[in-house]
N, C-alpha and C positions, 0 to 999 in steps of 0.2 A: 570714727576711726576704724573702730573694727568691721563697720560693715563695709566701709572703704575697701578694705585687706582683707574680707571674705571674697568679695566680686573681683579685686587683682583675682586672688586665687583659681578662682573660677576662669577666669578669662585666661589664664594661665594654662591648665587645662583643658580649657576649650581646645588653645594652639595647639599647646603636645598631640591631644588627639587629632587634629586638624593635618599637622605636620605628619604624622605617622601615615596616616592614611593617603595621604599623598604620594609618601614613599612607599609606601605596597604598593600602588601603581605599576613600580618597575618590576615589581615579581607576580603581580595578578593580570592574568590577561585577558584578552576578548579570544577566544576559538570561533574559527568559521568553518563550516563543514565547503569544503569542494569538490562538487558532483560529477562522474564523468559525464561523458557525450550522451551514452548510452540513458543514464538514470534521469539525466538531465528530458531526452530525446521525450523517455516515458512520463513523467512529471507532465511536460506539455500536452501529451496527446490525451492524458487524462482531462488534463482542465480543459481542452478543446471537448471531450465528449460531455462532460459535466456541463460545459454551458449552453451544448446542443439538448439534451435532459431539462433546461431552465433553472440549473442549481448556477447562479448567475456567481453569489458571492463564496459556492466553494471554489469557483472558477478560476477566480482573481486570486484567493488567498493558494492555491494551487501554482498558477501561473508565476504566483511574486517569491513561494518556494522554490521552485525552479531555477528562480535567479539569485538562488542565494543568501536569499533577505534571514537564514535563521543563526542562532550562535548562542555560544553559550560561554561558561566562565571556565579559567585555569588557572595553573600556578607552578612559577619554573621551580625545576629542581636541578641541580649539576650531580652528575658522574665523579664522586673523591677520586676515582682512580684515573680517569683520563681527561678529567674536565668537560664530558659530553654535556651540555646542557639539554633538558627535554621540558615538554610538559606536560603535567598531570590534569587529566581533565574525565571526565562521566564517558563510557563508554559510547549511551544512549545519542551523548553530543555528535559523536561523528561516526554513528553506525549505519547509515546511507554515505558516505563520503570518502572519495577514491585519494584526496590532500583533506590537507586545512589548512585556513593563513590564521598566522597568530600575532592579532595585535596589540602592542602596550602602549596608554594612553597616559600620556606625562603629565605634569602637574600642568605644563606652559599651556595644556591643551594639543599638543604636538604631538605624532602615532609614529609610535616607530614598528615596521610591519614585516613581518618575514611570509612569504606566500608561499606554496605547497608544498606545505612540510609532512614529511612520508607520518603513517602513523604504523609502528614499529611494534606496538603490542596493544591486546585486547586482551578484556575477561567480563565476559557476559554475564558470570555467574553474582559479580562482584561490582557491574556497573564501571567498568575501571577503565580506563585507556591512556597511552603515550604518547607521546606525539616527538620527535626527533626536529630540533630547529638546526638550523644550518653549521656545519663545521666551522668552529673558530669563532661562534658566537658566544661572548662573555657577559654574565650579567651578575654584577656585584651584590653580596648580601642576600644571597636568594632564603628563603624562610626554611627553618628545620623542622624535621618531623619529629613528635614530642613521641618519645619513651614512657612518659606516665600519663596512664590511663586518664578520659574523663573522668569528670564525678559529680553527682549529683548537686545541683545549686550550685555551682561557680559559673562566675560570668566566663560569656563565651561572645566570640566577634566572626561573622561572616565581612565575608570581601568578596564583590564579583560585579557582572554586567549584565543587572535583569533590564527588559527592553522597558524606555520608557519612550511613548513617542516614534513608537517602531523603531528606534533607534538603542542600543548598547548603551547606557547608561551607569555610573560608580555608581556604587552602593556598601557604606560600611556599616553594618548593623551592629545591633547589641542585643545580646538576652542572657537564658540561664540555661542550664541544662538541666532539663527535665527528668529525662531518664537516660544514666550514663550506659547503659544495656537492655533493648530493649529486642525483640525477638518478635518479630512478622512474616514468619512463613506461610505464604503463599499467597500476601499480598506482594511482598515483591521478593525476585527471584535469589536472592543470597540468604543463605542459611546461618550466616551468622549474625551477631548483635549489633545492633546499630545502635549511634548518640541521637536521642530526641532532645531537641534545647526548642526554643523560643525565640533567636536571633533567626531576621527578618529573612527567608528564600522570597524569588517570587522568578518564572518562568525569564529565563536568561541567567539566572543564579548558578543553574549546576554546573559541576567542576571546579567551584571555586574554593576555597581555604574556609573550613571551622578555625578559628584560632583563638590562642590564651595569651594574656600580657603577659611577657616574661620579660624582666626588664635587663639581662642578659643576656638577652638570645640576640639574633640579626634583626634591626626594625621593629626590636622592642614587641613580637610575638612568636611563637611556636606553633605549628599547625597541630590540632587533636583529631583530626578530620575531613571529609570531604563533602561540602551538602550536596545532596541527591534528590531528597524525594521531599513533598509534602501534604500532608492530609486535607483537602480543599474545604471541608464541611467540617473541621474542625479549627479553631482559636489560638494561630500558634503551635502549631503540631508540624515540626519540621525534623527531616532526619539526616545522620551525614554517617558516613564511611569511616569507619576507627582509622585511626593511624597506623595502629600496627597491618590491619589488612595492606593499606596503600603500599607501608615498606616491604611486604610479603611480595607484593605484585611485583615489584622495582625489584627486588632480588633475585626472585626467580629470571626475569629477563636478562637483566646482567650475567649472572651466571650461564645464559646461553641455553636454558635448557626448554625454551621454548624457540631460540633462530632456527632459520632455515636448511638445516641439515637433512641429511638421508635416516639418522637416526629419529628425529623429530619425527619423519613424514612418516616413518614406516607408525609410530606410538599412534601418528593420529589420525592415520589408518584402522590401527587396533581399536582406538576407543569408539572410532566412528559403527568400528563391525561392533564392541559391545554393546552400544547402545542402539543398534538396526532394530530393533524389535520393540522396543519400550515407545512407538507412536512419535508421532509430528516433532513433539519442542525439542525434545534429545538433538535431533538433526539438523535442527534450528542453525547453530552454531558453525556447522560443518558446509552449509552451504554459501559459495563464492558469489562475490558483483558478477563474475563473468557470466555463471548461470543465469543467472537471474537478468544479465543483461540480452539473452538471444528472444527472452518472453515478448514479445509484443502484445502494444492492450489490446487487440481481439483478442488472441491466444489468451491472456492473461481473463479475458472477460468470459470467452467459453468456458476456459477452465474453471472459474468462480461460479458457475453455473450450473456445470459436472460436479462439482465437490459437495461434501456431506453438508448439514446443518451446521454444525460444530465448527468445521473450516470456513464455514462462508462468516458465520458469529465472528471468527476472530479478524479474521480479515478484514470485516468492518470496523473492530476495533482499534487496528494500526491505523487504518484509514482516520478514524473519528482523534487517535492519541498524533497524528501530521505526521505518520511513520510508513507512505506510500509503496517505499521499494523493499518496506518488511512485510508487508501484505504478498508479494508475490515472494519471498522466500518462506511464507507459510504456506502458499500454495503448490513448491517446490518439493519441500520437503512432506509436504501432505501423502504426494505424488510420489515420491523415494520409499516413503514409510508400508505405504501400500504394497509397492510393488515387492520388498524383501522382507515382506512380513512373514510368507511360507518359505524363505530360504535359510539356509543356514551355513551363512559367510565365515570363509579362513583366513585369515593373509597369506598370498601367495609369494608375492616378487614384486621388486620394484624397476621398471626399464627406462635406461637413459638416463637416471638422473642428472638433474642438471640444478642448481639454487635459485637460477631464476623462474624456473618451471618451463613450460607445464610438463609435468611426467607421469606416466603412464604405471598407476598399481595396479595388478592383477589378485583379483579374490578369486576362492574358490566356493563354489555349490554343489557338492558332491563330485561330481565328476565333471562339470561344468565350470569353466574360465570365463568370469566376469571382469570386461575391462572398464577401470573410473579414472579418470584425468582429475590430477590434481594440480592448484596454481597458487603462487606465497598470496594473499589475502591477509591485507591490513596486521603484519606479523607473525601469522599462520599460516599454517597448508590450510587452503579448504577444498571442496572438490566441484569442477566444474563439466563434469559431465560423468554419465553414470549408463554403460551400456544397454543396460536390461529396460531402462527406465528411459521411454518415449513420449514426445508432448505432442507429437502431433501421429495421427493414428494414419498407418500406412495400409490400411484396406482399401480395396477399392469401394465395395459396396457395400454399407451400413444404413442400422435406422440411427437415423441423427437425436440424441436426447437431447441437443443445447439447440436445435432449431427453433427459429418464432420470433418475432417484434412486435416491436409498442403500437406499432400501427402502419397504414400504406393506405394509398391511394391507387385506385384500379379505374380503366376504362375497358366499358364492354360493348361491343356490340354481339344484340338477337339476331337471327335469320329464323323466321317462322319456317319450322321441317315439311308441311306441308303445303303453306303456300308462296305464289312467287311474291318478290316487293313489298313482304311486310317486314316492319324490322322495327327494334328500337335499341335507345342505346340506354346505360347506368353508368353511373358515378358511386363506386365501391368504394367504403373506410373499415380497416379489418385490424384488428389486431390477434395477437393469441396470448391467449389465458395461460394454457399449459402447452406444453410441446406437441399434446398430441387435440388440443381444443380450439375453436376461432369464435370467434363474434364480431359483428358490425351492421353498418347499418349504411344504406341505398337507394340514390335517388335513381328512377329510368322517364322517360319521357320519349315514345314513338307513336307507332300506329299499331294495332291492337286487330286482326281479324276477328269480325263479329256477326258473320253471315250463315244464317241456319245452314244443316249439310244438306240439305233438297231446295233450295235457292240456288239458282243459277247465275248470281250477282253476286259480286266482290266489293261486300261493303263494309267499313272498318273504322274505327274508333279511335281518335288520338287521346292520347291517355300521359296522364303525370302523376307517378304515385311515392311512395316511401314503402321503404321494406325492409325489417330486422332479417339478420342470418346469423343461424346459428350452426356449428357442424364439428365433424372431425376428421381429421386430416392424418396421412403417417409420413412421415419426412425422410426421404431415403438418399441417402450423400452417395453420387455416382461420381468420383474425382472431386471437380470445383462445382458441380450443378447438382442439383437435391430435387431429385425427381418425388410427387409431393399427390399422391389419389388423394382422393378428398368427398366429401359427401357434408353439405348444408340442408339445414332444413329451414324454410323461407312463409314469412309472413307482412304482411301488409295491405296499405290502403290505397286504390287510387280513383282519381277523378277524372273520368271520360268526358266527352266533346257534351257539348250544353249540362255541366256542372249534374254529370250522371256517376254516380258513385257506387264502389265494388268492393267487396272485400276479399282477398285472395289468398291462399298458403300452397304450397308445392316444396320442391326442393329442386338439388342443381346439382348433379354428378360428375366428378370432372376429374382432370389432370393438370396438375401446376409444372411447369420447366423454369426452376429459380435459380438465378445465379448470383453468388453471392460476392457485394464488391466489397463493402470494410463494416465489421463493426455486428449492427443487427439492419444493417443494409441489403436489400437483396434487388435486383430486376426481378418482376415477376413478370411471367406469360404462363398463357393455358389454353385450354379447351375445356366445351365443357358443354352437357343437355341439361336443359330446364326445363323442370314440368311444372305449370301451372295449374290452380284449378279454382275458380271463381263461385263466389256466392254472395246470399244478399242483391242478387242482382236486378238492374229495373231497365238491362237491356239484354237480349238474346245474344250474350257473350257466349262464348264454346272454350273448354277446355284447351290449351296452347301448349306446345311442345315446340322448344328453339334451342338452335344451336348456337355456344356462346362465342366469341374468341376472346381474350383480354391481354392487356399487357400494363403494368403497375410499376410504382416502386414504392418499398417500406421503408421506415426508420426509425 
């Protein structure tokens, strides 16, 4: 009897939790980031270059972000004062994302889906983001934010939509809370304390509800939290966002003290000049989609090229963490940091404003009027163009330091200098080392003059050889054509008529005229003299001097 009446029990609670978690459905949702044209444009032409490189399967995983395949978890919260309903979701979720549709998945199985919904506030500092669903949208019961603190060892319940299946999948976890305060400066970027617990994150989790059973609150829990982060080489090490930060976030916005006014724009104007000098991540923040949308992947790849160690390190790093279009706002702001590193910016004026943007702040540099376009961005001013600070270098004539490719193919033909109707041709594969270095290697196959100079006969050698080159080149950008002197030094072997063999080195002097069409793409042509000079020899071969011409292309 009484194990009868333990298992009812049991089964009893099974439902209750069963039934709850069903009902967080209607307040926990799927976030889907939605990318403009532009981010969307660059996403593809990435994974198009990535699978010209043979990186096949970043290619694909590339191409299927583009389309939207990524998401993450939320949870609605209503405005007491106007009834606005929003949701609360990880910054990180939709910091490539111009919308996001937010979907809630019902018990029936049934999605009910609101599609691009503006995202009305950020805080990068805090991991945090809004998201505004549509006016006149009602959703009953929605979960409250708990006034009292975590605490150590009380159970605690995640809700959200880690992918399982590459698809958004429920997940209602269980754990404890490990440590109700715990302090990770500079592994990740908020200064304050976070809740370590043991209930289950796993990638598609974040944004979604930490929450405590309250058996009078809405749906039978209260939110302590937000999950974010978790420790991958570590057992259950998972972190969320206190509550009180979240209602900090949500107040300040309500109160207005971050919308879109002339007063906001001028603040984050000021703060953007205080932090002009303190290097790249400061900036970070400050920088717009729009920016970031005029970069093209060349542009985007010479600039990664041009940039220090440091800037290229982290840019791999958004790369490697699936965060593409923040790799080129570290390249951005790289680029910004540099340039006002010797300035020392005022706030001037602000012209035309207008709330929808873009308008025009003028700083000062001593006597100097720097003008920067700023545009509303994801809740914010951010700035989408910055005078002083150019991406594309309007000289005419430079040495190019991002010149050079993985490799090309070249066709040449010899004309022996001194005599008539000798000639041969090569098959050149070249790539470069450094910008200013080449190597490769060449097959030729002609006719070889090999008639003593006091012979009065014209007699000559068909010949097939191989030949390394090695040299150095200066790369000088005239407009769109990179006029390219150049000096090889050449080595190799080949095999005359009746299986007669020579060993030979020389070099080859020249001028490249390269035109460059996309990428590390170029046409090459040239000219060029080659001096050869033979030894080892077991036929009266003579020293050769030819004139080259070639024409190639790299990639």
């Amino acid at each position: 009897m009484k194990r009868t009446l333990v298992t009812g029990l049991l089964f009893v609670l099974f439902g209750m939790l069963y039934a709850q978690s069903n009902s967080l459905r209607e307040v926990v949702s799927i976030v889907r980031p939605v990318y403009s044209e532009s981010t969307v444009k660059f996403l593809e032409s990435y994974s198009d270059r990535l699978k010209k490189q043979g990186y096949d399967s970043l290619s694909v995983q590339m191409k299927r972000y583009a389309k939207g395949n990524s998401f993450g978890s939320g949870f609605a919260y209503i405005n007491p004062t106007d009834s606005q309903t929003y949701i609360l979701t990880n910054s990180h979720v939709v910091v490539q994302a111009q919308y996001v549709n937010v979907e809630f998945v019902l018990e029936d199985q049934s999605v009910k889906t609101f599609a691009n919904c503006k995202i009305v506030s950020v805080d990068f500092e805090n991991d945090l983001a809004l998201v505004s669903l549509p006016q006149g949208v009602k959703l009953d019961r929605t979960l409250a934010l708990s006034s009292q603190k975590a605490e150590d060892a009380e159970d605690v319940f995640t809700a959200g939509y880690p992918g399982l299946a590459d698809k958004a999948s429920w997940q209602l976890g269980k754990g404890i809370v490990s440590n109700a305060n715990i302090h990770l400066d500079g592994w990740i970027p908020t200064k304050n304390s976070i809740i370590q617990h043991t209930a289950q994150i796993d990638p598609g989790s974040s944004g979604g509800p930490l929450l405590r059973r309250n058996p009078n609150a809405p749906r039978g829990f209260e939110i302590i939290g937000m999950n974010t982060w978790k420790v991958r080489d570590r057992e259950n090490a998972n972190f969320s966002i206190h509550a009180s930060i979240i209602k900090n976030f949500i107040e300040t916005y309500l109160k207005g003290d971050n919308k879109m006014s002339k007063e906001s724009l001028q603040k984050q104007a000021q703060d953007f000049i205080g932090v002009a000098k303190d290097g790249y991540k400061p900036i970070l923040p400050f920088v717009s989609y729009e920016y970031i949308s005029r970069i093209t992947i060349d542009k985007f790849f010479e600039l990664y090229r041009a940039t220090t160690t440091e800037i290229r390190k982290e840019v791999k790093s958004q790369f490697e963490e699936k965060y593409p279009i923040e790799a080129v706002r570290v390249i951005i702001s790289s680029i910004i940091a540099t340039n006002i590193a010797k300035k020392n910016l005022t706030f001037e004026s602000i012209e035309n404003f207008t709330t929808n943007g873009p308008v025009v702040v003028n700083m000062k540099d001593g006597d100097k009027t720097i003008k920067t376009t700023w545009v509303p961005d994801q809740g914010s001013w951010r700035i989408s163009n910055m005078e002083s600070v150019k991406f594309e270098d309007d000289r005419i004539f430079k040495i190019d330091n991002n010149f050079g490719y993985s490799g090309s193919v070249t066709y040449v033909t010899n004309s022996d200098m001194k005599h008539d109707n000798f000639s041969y041709i090569e098959i050149l594969t070249q790539r470069t080392i450094a910008t200013f270095y080449t190597t490769g290697l060449g097959y030729c196959s002609g006719q070889l003059f090999n008639t003593p100079s006091d012979s009065e006969d014209n007699n000559y050698t068909e010949i097939r050889g191989l030949e390394l080159h090695n040299g150095a080149q200066l790369p000088l950008k005239i407009g769109l054509v990179h006029i390219v002197p150049y000096l090889r030094l050449l080595g190799g072997l080949d095999l005359g008529s009746d299986f007669v063999f020579a060993v030979h080195y020389g070099y080859r002097l020249g001028l490249e005229a390269d035109v460059h069409l996309s990428g590390n793409t170029y046409l090459l042509t040239g000219i060029g003299i080659r001096n050869r000079y033979y030894f080892l020899e077991t036929t009266d071969m003579r020293t050769t001097n030819s004139l080259s011409f070639f024409v190639g292309i790299s990639y």
